[in-house]
C-alpha positions in Angstrom: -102.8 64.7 132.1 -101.3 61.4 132.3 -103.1 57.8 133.2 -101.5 55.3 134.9 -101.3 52.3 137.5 -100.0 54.3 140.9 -97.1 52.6 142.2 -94.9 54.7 145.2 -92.1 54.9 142.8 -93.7 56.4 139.6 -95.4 59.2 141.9 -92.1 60.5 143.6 -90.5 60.4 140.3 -93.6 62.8 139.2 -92.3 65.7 138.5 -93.5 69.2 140.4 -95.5 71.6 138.6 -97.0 68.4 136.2 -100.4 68.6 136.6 -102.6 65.9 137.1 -102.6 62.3 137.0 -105.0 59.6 137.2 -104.6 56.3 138.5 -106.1 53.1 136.4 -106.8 51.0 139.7 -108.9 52.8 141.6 -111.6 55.1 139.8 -111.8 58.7 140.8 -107.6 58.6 142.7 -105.7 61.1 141.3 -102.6 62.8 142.3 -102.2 66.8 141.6 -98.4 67.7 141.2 -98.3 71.5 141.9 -95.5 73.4 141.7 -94.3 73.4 145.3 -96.3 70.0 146.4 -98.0 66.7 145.4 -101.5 65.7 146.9 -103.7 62.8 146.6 -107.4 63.7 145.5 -110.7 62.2 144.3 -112.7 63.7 141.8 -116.6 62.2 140.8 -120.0 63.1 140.2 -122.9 63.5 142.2 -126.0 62.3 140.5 -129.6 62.1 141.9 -132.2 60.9 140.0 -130.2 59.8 137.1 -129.1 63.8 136.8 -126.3 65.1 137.8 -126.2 67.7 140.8 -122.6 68.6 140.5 -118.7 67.5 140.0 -116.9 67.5 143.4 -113.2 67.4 144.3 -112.3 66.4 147.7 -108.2 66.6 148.8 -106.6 63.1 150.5 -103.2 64.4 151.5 -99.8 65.0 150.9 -98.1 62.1 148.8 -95.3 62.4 150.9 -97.2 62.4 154.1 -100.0 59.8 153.1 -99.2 56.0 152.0 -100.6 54.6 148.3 -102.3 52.6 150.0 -104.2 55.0 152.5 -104.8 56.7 149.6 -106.6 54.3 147.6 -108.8 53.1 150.6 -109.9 56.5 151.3 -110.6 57.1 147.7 -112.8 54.2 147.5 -114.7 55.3 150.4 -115.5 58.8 148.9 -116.6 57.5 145.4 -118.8 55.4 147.5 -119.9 58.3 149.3 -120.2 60.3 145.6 -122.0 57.3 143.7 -124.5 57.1 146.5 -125.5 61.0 145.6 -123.8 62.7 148.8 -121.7 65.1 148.1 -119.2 65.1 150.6 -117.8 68.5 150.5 -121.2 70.1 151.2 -122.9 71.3 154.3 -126.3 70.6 155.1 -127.6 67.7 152.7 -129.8 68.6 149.9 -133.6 67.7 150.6 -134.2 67.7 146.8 -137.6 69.7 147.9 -140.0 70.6 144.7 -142.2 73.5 144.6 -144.6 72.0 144.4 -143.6 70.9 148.1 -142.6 73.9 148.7 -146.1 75.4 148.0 -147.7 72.6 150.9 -145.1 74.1 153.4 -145.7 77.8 152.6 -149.4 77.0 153.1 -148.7 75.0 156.4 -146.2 77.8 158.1 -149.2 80.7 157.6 -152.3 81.5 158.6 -153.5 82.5 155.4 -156.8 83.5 153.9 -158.7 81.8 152.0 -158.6 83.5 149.3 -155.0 83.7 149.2 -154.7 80.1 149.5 -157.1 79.4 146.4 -154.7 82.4 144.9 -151.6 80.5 145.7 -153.0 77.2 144.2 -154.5 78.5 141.0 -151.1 79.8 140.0 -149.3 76.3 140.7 -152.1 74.5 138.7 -152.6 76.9 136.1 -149.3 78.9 135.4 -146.8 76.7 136.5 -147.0 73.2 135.4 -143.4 73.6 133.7 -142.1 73.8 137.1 -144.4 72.4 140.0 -141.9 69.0 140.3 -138.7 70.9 139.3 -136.4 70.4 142.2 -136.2 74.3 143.5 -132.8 73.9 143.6 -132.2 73.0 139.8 -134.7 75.9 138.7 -132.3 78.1 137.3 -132.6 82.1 136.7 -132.8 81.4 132.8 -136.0 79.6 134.0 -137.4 82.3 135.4 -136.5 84.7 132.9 -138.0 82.2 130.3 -141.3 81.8 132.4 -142.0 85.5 133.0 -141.6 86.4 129.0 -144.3 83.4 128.5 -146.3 85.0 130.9 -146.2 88.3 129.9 -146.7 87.5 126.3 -150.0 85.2 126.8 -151.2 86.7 129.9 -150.2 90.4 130.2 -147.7 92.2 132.6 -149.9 92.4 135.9 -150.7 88.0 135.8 -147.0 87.8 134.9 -146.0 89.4 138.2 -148.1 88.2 140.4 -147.4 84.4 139.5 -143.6 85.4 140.0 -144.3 86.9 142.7 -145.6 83.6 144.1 -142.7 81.7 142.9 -140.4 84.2 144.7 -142.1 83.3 147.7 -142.5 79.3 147.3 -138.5 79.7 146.7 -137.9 81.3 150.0 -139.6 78.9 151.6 -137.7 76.2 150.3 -134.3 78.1 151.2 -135.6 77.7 154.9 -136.0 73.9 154.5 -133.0 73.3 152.0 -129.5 75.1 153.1 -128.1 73.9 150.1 -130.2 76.3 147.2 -128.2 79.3 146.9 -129.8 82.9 146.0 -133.7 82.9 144.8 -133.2 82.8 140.9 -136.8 85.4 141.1 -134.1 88.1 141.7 -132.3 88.0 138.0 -135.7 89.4 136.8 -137.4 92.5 137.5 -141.3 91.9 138.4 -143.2 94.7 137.9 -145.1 96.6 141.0 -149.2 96.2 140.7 -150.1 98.9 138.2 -152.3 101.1 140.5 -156.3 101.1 139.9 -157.0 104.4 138.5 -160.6 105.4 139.9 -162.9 108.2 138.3 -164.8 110.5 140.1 -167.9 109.2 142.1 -171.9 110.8 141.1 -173.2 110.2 144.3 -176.6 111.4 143.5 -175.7 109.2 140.4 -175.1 106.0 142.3 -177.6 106.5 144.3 -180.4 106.4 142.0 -178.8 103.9 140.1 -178.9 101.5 143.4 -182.6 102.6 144.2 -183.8 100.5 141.3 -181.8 97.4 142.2 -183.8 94.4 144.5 -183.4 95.5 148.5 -180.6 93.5 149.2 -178.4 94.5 146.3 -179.3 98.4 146.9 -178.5 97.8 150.9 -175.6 95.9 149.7 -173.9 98.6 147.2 -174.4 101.2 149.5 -173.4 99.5 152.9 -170.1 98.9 150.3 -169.8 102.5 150.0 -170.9 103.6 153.8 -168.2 101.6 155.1 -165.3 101.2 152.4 -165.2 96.9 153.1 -163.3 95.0 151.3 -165.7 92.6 149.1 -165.2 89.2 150.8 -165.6 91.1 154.1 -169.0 92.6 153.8 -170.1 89.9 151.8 -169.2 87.0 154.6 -171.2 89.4 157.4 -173.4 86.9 159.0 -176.4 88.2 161.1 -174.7 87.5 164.5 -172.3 89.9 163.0 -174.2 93.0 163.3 -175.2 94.5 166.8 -178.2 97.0 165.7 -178.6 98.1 169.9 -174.7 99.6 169.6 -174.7 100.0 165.8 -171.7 97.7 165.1 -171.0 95.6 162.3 -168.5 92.9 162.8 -166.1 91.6 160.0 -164.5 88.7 160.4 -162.7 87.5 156.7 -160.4 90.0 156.9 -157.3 90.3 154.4 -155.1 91.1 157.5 -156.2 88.3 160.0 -158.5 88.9 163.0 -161.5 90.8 163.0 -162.9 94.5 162.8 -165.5 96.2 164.7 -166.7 99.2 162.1 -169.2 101.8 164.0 -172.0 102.1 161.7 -173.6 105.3 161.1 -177.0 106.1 162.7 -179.1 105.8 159.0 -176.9 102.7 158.2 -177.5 101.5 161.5 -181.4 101.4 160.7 -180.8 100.6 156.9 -179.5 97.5 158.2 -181.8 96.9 160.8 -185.0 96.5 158.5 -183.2 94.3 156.1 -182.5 91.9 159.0 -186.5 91.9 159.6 -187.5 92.2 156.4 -185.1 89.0 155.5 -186.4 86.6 158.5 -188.6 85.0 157.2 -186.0 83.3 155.0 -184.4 81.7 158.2 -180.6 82.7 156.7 -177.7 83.1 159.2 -176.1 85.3 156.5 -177.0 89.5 156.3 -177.1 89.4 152.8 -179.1 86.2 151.6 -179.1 84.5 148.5 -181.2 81.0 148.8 -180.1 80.4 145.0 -176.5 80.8 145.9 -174.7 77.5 146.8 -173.1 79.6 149.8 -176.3 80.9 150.7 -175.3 84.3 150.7 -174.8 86.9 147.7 -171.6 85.8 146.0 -171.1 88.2 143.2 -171.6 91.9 143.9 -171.0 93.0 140.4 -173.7 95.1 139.2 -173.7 97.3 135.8 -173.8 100.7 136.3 -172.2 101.1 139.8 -168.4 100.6 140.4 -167.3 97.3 141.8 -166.6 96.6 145.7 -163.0 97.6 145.1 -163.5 101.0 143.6 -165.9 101.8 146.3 -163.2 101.3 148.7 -161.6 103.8 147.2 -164.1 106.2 147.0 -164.8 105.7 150.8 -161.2 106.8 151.2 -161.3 110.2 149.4 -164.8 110.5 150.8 -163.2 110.3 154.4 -160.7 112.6 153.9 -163.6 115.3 152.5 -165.1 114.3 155.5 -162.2 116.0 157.6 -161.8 112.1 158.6 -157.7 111.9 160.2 -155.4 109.7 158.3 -155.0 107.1 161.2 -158.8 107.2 162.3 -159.4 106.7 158.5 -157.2 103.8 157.9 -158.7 102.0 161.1 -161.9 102.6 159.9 -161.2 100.5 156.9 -159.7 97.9 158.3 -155.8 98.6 157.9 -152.5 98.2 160.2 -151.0 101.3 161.2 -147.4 101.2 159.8 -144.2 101.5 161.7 -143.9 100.1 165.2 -146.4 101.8 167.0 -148.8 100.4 164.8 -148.9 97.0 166.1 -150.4 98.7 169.3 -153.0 100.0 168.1 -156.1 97.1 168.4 -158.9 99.0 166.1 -161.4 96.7 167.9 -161.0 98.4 171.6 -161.4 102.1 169.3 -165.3 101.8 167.8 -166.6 104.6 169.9 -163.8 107.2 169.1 -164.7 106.1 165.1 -167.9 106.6 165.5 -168.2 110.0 165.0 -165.7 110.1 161.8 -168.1 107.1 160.4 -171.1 109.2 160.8 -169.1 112.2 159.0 -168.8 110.0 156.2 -172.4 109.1 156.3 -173.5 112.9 156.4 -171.2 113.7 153.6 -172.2 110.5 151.6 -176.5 111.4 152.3 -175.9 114.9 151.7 -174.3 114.3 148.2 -176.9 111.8 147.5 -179.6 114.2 148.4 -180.8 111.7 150.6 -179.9 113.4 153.9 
């Protein structure tokens, strides 16, 4: 590579197949001598923020079609263009969006529960501090790779995942609002599927004594958990307006997949809840499961030694249905789940409590009869 001062002679006396030449006059001007051709071109660097983004090229002309001159003003104008952080060869311009940014979009685009939101945000505020006001396009895939090994290592496997899961997502996002980020660098690593929650057998009878000895509202509680297979945060939010005890139906309305769900109680749940709604008045609580010490004012942590947790009751709900004789679809609609594939989506579970109703009672003969309470 030569340096010089460009004069018209000195370039037509360049000879082809040379290489490249830089001229001393104007920063950035070069002239490529290839082996059939000579061309004028700039070359510079785009820098943002005092880092650099990339090194970009951009062609002029043909030396014999295009004036020194020309050249030079046109060269000028481009490392203006470069030095001002535009990269003139690209696209759609860079938005420079963080992920943190990128996290206030996700959460504006979806209608998202709340627990998901308070999900999203304890990730960004506990996991990934390293990163929140990284540009998402300069987070790399070595970054990732990096972040899920410290993860994994002071964490575990499963909290690993989940926060780059997250990030996956928060990427995506940003893709939609910045043309210029290329593939999600989430890909380069494999995150591991959610182990699945292995569930031991339920003693009915077991539970059942076990929840007799409880206070009235944790007994009604465990068992309404088990009666109807709801997920925590949806039997737990159940106001009393919620729950119709003339038609026997419980409203949910937090629910994980959005909307609400209508679940046909069974005739002994029915009156179960029914005198905990009179036996509870006098505490003047909109909520069905009270809790004047709780700053919610309802029961916030269902917990209780002895019994499984909310989530394993689900569970046994499920195998309990199915022992019932309960269908697959009429069991997944009872708990408060899409039907998959297309014809799902036209299925509204809410129009459907009367046809449930007798699968929920069948539950709630097998459940009593197992207990020894029927």
């Amino acid at each position: 590579m030569a340096i010089f001062k460009f004069t018209e002679a000195r370039l037509r006396d360049l000879p082809l197949g040379s290489g490249i030449h830089r001229d001393t006059e104007v920063k950035g001007l070069m002239c490529i001598a290839h082996k059939t051709t000579k061309t004028f071109a700039v070359q510079g660097d785009v820098r943002r923020d005092k880092r650099l983004v990339r090194s970009v090229r951009v062609k002029i002309g043909r030396v014999d079609l295009v004036r020194l001159a020309e050249a030079r003003n046109e060269a000028r104008r481009l490392m203006a263009t470069i030095q001002s952080g535009v990269d003139p060869t690209a696209g759609p311009e860079s938005t420079g969006i963080t992920l943190e940014q990128a996290l206030r979009e996700h959460l504006r685009e979806r209608d998202l529960s709340d627990a998901t939101v308070r999900n999203y945000q304890y990730h960004m505020d506990n996991y990934l501090g390293r990163l929140r006001r990284r540009a998402v396009a300069d987070i790399t895939r070595q970054d990732c790779r990096e972040l899920m090994e410290q993860l994994t290592r002071r964490h575990g496997k499963t909290t690993g995942a989940s926060v780059m899961r997250t990030v996956r997502a928060l990427v995506n996002t940003a893709r939609r609002h910045d043309e210029t980020i290329g593939a999600n660098p989430v890909d380069a690593i494999r995150v591991p599927a959610t182990p699945k929650r292995e569930v031991g057998e339920l003693d009915v009878a077991g539970f059942w004594t076990t929840t007799e000895a409880m206070s009235p509202v944790m007994r009604d509680l465990q068992r309404a958990f088990l009666l109807t297979g709801a997920r925590r945060t949806s039997l737990l939010g159940v106001r009393r307006a919620d729950f119709d005890a003339g038609r026997g139906v419980l409203t949910f309305t937090h629910m994980k997949t959005g909307g609400s769900w209508s679940f046909p109680t069974g005739r002994w749940l029915t009156a179960t809840l029914a005198a905990r709604m009179e036996e509870d008045g006098p505490l003047s609580s909109p909520w069905l499961w009270p809790s004047p010490g709780a700053a919610s004012g309802h029961v916030a942590e269902p917990k209780r030694g002895g019994v499984p947790p909310p989530h394993a009751l689900r569970h046994h709900c499920r195998t309990m249905m199915i022992a019932a004789g309960v269908p697959y679809a009429e069991g997944a609609l009872l708990l408060g789940q899409r039907l998959p594939g297309a014809s799902g989506g036209y299925v509204h579970q809410t129009h459907l409590v009367e046809a449930l109703r007798p699968h929920a009672q069948a539950l709630e003969d097998l459940v009593l009869a197992r207990a020894g309470a029927a």
